[in-house]
Backbone as JSON, one array per atom type, in Angstrom:
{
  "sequence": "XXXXXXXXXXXXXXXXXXXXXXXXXXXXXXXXXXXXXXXXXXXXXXXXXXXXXXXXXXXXXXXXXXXXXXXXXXXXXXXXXX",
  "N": [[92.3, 139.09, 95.34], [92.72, 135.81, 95.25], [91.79, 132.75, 94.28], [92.73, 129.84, 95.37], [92.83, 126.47, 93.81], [94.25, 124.21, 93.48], [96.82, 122.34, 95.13], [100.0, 121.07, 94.15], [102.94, 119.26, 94.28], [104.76, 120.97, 95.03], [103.32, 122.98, 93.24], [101.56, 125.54, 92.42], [98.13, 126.04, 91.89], [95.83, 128.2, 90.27], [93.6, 130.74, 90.13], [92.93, 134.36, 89.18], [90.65, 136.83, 90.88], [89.66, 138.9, 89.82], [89.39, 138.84, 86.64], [89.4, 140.28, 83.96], [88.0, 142.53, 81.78], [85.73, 142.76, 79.4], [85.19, 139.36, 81.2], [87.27, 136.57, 80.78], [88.32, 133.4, 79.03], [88.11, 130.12, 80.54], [90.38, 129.58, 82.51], [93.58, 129.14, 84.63], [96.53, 129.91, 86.77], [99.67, 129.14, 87.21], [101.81, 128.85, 89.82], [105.32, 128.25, 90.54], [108.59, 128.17, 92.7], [109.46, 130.88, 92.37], [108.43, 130.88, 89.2], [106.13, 131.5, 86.62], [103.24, 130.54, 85.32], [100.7, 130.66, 82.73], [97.32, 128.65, 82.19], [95.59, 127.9, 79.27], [91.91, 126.23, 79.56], [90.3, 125.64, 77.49], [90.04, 125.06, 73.71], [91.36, 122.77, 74.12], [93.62, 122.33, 77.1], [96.4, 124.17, 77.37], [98.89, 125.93, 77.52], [99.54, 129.78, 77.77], [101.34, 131.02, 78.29], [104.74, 131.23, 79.69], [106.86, 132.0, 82.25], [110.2, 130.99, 83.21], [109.51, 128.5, 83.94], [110.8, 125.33, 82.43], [110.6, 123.21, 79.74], [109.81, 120.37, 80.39], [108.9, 121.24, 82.34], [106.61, 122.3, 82.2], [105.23, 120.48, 80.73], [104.2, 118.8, 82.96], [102.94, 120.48, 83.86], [100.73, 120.61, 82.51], [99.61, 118.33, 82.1], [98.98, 117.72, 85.03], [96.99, 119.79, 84.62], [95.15, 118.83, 83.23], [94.45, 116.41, 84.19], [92.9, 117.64, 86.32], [90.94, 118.99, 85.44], [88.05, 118.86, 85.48], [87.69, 119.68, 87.62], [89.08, 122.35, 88.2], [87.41, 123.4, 86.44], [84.57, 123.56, 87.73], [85.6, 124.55, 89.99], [86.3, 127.93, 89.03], [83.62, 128.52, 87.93], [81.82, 127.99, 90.18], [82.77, 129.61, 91.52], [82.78, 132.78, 90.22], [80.12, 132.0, 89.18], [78.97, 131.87, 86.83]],
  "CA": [[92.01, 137.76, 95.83], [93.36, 134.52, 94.2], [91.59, 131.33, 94.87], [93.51, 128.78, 95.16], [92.12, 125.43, 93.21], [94.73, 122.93, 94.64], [98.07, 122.57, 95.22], [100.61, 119.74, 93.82], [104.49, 118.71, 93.82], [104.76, 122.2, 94.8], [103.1, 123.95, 91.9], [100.34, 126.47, 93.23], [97.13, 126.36, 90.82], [94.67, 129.27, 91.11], [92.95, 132.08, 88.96], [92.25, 135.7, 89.79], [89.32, 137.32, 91.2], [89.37, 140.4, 88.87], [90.12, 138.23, 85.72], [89.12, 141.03, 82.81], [86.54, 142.75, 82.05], [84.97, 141.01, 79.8], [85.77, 138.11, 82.14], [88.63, 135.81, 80.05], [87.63, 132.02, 79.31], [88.76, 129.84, 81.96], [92.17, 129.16, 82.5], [93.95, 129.49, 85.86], [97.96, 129.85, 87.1], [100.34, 128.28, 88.35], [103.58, 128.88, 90.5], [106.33, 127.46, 92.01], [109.93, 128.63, 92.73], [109.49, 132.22, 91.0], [108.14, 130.77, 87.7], [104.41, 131.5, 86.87], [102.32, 130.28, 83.72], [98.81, 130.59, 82.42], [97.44, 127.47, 81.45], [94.07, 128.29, 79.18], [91.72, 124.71, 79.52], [89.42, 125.62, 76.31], [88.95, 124.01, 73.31], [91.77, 122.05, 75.19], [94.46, 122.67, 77.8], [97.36, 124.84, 76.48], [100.18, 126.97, 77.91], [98.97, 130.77, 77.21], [102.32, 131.98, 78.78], [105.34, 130.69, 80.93], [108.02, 132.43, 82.74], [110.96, 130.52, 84.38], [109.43, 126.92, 83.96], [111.42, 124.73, 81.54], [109.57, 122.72, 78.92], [109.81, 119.27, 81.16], [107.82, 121.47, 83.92], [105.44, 122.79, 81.11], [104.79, 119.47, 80.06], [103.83, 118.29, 84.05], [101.69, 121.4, 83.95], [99.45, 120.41, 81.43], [99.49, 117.33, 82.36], [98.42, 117.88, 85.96], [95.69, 120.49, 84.65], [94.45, 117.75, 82.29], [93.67, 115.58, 85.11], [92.29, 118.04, 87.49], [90.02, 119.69, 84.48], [86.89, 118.99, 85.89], [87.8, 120.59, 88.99], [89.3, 123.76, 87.96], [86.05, 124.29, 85.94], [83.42, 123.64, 88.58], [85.54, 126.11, 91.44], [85.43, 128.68, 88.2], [82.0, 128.61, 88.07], [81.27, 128.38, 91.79], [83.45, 131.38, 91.87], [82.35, 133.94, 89.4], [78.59, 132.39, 89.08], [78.54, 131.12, 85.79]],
  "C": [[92.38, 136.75, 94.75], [93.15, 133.31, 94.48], [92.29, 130.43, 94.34], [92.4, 127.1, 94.45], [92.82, 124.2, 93.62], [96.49, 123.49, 94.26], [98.91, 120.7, 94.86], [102.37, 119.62, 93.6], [104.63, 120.26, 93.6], [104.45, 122.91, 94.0], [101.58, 124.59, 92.84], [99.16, 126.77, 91.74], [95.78, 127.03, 91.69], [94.43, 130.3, 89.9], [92.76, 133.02, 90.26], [90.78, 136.22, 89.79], [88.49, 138.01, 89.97], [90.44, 139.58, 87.51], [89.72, 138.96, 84.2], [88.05, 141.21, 82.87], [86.19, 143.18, 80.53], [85.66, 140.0, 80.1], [86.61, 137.06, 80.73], [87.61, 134.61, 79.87], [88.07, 131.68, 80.46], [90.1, 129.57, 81.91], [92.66, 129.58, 84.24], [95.98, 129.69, 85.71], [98.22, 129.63, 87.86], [101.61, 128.83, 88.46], [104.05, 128.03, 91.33], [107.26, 127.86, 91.72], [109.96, 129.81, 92.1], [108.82, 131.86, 90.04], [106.73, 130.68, 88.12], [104.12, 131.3, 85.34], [101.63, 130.55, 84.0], [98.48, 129.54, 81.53], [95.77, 127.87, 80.59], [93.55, 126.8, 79.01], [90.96, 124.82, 77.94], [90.82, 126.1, 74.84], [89.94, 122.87, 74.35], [93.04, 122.72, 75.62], [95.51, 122.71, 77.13], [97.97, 125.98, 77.4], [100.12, 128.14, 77.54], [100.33, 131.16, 77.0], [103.09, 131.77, 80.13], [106.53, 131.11, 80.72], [108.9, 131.67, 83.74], [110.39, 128.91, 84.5], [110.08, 126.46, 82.89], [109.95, 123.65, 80.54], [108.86, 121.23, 79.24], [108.53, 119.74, 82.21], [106.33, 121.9, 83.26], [104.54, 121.55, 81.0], [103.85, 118.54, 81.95], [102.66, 118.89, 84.36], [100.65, 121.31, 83.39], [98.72, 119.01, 81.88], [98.59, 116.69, 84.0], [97.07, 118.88, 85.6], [94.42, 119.3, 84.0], [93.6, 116.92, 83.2], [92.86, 115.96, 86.29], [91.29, 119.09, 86.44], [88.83, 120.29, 85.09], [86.9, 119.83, 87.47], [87.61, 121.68, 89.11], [88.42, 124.62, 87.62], [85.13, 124.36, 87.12], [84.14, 125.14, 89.89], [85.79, 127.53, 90.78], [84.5, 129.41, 88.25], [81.24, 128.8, 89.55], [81.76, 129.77, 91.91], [82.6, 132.57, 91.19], [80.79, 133.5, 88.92], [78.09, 132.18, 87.87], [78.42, 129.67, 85.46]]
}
C-alpha cells in the first residue's frame, strides 16, 4: 500500500506502508515520468535519493515538499499512529 499525500504538476507524492522496521523518519516519494526520489523532511527537507529527475526537477521537488510540509507530516502520523 502507498498512500498517496497529494499530487502536483504531475509529480506523485506518497510514502510506503511497510516503511522499515524500525520505521524510517518521515520522508515520502515522489514520481513522475519513470523518475522516483526520496525526499527526507527532517532536520530539513533534503533529497535522500533521485533517479531520472534532473537537478531543475530536484530543485521543484523540494520546493513543493517545503510548502506542503505540514501536510505530509500530519497524513504520516495519521497513518502509522504516531
Amino acid at each position: 500500500m502507498s498512500p498517496l499525500v497529494f499530487r502536483r504538476d504531475g509529480f506523485r507524492v506518497f510514502f510506503y506502508s511497510n516503511e522499515g522496521d524500525p520505521r524510517e523518519p518521515v520522508h515520502v516519494h515522489v514520481r513522475k515520468a519513470g523518475a522516483e526520489a526520496k525526499v527526507r523532511l527532517q532536520p530539513e527537507p533534503a533529497i535522500a535519493r533521485s533517479h531520472g529527475f534532473s537537478a531543475r526537477e530536484q530543485s521543484a521537488i523540494l520546493a513543493m515538499v517545503r510548502e506542503h510540509r505540514a501536510e505530509i507530516e500530519r497524513a504520516w502520523h495519521e497513518h502509522f499512529g504516531d
